[in-house]
Every structure is written in C-alpha cells, then in structure tokens.
C-alpha positions in Angstrom: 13.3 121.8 0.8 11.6 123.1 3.6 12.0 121.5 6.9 11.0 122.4 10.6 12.3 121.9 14.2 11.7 118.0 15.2 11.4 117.0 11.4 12.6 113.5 10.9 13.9 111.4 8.0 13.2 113.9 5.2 14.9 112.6 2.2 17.5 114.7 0.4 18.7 114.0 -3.4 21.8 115.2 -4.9 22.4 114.1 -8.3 25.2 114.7 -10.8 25.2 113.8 -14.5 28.9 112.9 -14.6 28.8 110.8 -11.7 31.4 110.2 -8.7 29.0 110.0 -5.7 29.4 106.8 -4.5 32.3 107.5 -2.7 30.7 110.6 -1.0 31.2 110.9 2.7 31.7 112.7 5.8 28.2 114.5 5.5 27.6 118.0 7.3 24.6 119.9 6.9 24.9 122.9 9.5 23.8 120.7 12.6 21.0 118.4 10.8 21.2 115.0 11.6 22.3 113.3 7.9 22.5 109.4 6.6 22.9 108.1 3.4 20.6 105.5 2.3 21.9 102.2 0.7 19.7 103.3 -2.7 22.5 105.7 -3.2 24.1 105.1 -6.7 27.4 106.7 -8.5 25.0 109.8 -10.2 22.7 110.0 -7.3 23.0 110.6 -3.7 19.7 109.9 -1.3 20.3 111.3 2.1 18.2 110.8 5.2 17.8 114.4 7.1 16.7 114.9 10.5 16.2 118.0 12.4 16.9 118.3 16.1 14.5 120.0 18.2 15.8 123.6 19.4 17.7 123.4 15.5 18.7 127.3 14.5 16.3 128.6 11.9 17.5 129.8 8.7 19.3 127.7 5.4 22.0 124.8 5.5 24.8 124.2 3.2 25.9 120.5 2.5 29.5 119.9 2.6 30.8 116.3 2.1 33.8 114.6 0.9 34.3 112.4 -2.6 36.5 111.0 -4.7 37.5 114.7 -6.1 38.0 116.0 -2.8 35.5 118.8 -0.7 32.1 119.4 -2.4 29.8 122.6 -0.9 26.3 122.8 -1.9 24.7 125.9 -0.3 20.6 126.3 0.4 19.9 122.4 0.3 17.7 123.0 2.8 15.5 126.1 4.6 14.8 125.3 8.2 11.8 126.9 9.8 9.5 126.7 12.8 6.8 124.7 13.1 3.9 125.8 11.5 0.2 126.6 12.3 -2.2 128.3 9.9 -6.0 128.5 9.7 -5.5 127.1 6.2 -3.5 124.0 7.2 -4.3 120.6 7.8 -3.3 118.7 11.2 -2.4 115.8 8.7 0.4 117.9 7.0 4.1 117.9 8.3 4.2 121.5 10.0 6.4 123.1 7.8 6.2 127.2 6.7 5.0 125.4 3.2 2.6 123.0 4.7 1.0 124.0 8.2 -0.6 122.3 10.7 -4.2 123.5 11.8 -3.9 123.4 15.0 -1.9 125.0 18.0 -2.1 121.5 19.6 -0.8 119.5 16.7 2.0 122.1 17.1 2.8 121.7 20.6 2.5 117.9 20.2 5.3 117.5 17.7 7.5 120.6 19.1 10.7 119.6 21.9 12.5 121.8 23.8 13.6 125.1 22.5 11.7 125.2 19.2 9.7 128.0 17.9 5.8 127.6 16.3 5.0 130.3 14.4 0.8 130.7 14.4 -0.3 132.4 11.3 -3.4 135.4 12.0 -6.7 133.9 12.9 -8.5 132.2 15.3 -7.5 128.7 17.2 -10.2 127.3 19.5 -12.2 124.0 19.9 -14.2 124.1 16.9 -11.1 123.9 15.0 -9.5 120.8 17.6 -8.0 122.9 20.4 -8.5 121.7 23.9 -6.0 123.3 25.4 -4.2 122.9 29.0 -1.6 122.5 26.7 1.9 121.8 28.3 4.2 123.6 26.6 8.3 121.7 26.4 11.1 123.6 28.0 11.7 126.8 26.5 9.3 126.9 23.9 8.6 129.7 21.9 5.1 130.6 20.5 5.0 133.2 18.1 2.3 134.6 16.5 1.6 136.8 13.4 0.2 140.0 14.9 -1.4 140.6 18.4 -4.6 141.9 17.3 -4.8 139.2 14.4 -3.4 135.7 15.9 -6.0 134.9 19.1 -5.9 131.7 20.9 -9.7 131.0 22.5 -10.7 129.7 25.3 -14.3 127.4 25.7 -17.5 129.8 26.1 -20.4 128.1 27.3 -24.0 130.1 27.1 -21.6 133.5 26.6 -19.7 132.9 29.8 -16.2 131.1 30.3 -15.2 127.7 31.6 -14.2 127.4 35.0 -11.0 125.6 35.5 -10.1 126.3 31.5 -6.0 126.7 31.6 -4.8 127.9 27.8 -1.0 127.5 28.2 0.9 125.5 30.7 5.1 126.1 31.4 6.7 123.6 33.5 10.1 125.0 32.5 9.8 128.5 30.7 8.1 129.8 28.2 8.4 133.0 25.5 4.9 134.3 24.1 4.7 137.2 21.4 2.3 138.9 19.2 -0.9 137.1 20.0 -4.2 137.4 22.4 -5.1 134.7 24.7 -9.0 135.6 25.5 -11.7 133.6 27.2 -9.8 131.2 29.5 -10.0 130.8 33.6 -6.4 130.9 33.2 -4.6 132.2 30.5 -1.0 130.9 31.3 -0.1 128.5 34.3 4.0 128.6 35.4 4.2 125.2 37.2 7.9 125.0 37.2 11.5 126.8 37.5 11.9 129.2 35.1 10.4 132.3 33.0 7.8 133.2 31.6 8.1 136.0 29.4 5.6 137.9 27.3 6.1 140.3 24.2 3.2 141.8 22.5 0.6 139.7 24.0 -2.6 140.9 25.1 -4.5 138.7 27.7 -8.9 139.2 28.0 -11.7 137.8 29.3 -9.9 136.0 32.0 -12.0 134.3 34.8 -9.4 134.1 37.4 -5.8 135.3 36.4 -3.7 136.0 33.3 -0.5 134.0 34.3 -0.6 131.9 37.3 2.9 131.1 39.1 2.5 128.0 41.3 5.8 127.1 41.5 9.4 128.7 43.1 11.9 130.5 41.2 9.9 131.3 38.4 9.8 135.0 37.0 7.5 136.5 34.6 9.0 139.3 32.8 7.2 141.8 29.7 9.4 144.2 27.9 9.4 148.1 28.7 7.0 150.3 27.0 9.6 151.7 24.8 11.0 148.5 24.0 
C-alpha cells in the first residue's frame, strides 16, 4: 500500500494459509502508528495503520511476534508525501497513487514537518485555490520542476490583487522547484524561523516576494553553484 504523512487508520492485511496469527503481537512497522482490529482471525491478521505527520518517507517492514517466534515482512507499506496533481481529485486521500487537486487540500491535511509533492501544472482559483495559506511548522512544498509547477495568484482585468498573500510561515518554511507568480505577496514569514528557497522563481509580484514581519526569522537560497 501506499500511504502519506497524516494518513490515518489505513487498514493492513496479512494472511497465512496455515494459520497461527492469532497470537501475533508486539507490532512494529518502522514508526507507523499500528492496532489490530478485533476481526483479526487465526489465517488473517487486519491491522489499523496510522502515519504520523513529519513520518520519514520511504518503505516499512512489519516485524511482530507469534506463536513461532519473530516474523519480518518487508515493503508492507511505501510512505510518501502528500500529494497534489492537476489530475487528482480533492475527494481522494493524497497519496503518490491517488492525489489531491489542490495545493489547499494539501496544506489542510499536512502537520508539521511533512513534505507535499505538487505534480507540474498550474494551481490557482479556478481549480479551488484561495490561498493565504498558512503553512504548519516546517513544511516542505516541493514541486515537480520550476518552470513546470506554478502556483497563481488572482488576476483581475490583467492586473493583480492587492493584499493577495500566496504562502504564509509562522514557523519556517522550505520551498523548491516551483514559480509563485501573480500575488501582492508571494511569501509572508510571520514567525521565528526560516524560510528557505531552492529553485523557486518568484514573478509578477505587486509588493514583495517574501515578506519577514516577524524577529529572528532568516530567509536563506542556496549558492549559484549549489
């Protein structure tokens, strides 16, 4: 299965033919959050997965304990980040298999220290942005390519809004390979902490590209070599 960051009670089988799983306990599955369910039987084994937000990417072996001792089951699951395409739906569950829409749907489901991965095209308010979206600590928004993942602001009669903020931090914030265009501003830092932006290109801005209202906060961008 494919999960994401902030997933919760994703059920997991295990079955075996000759039996023995009713006495199965002691779950681990690499940090997930894992319960099994009282429609567990001897052949098959019904867990209840959760993923904590700020979870490590990457796949999860299932250890657990039964009646003949230690049992490993690698690549149960696959946790990713939480998902955004043009081709999703906001009414699917985020994952790399089954995207969400929209950057807000994103945002709205993500906690601190997650990652949402935005697929190339275009997010703006004919597809349910409305951005001034504040972002939870640490977040990570990530997109596909700078040039092909663009997050736009609202253009009224050809011109932009005024007061239009795309991204706000309260408590730091890492943006890569994406353009933010048409926004008053394009990033507002509104609380301690940093800012820091890889492969982003900022346009069209009617007041400021990143805006840093608050003390101690630092906006940093790599070197041109690296």
């Amino acid at each position: 299965a494919t999960l994401r960051q902030g997933q919760e009670s994703i059920s997991v089988v295990v079955t075996r033919a000759a039996g023995g799983l009713a006495a199965a306990t002691a779950f681990d599955l690499g940090g997930l959050v894992v319960a099994k369910q009282p429609q567990s039987t001897d052949a098959r084994l019904v867990l209840a997965v959760t993923v904590p937000h700020g979870a490590a990417l990457g796949a999860r072996t299932l250890s657990f304990s039964d009646a003949s001792g230690a049992v490993s089951v690698p690549n149960v699951v696959q946790v990713g980040a939480i998902a955004s395409a043009p081709a999703g739906a906001d009414t699917n569950p985020g994952t790399t298999d089954a995207p969400f829409r929209s950057l807000k749907r994103a945002i709205e489901v993500a906690g601190p220290g997650d990652t949402i991965q935005l697929s190339d095209g275009a997010y703006d308010e004919a597809d349910g942005e409305t951005w001034g979206y504040a972002a939870p600590a640490n977040l990570t928004i990530a997109g596909q390519s700078t040039a092909g993942t663009t997050l736009n602001g609202p253009v009224v009669d050809g011109a932009v809004v005024p007061g239009t903020t795309g991204l706000v931090a309260p408590a730091g914030l890492t943006v890569r390979d994406l353009t933010l265009s048409a926004f008053d501003t394009a990033i507002s830092a509104t609380g301690a902490g940093a800012v820091a932006l890889t492969d982003v290109t900022v346009s069209g801005v009617l007041t400021t590209a990143v805006s840093a209202r608050a003390a101690r906060y630092s906006v940093t961008t790599p070197s041109p070599s690296g």
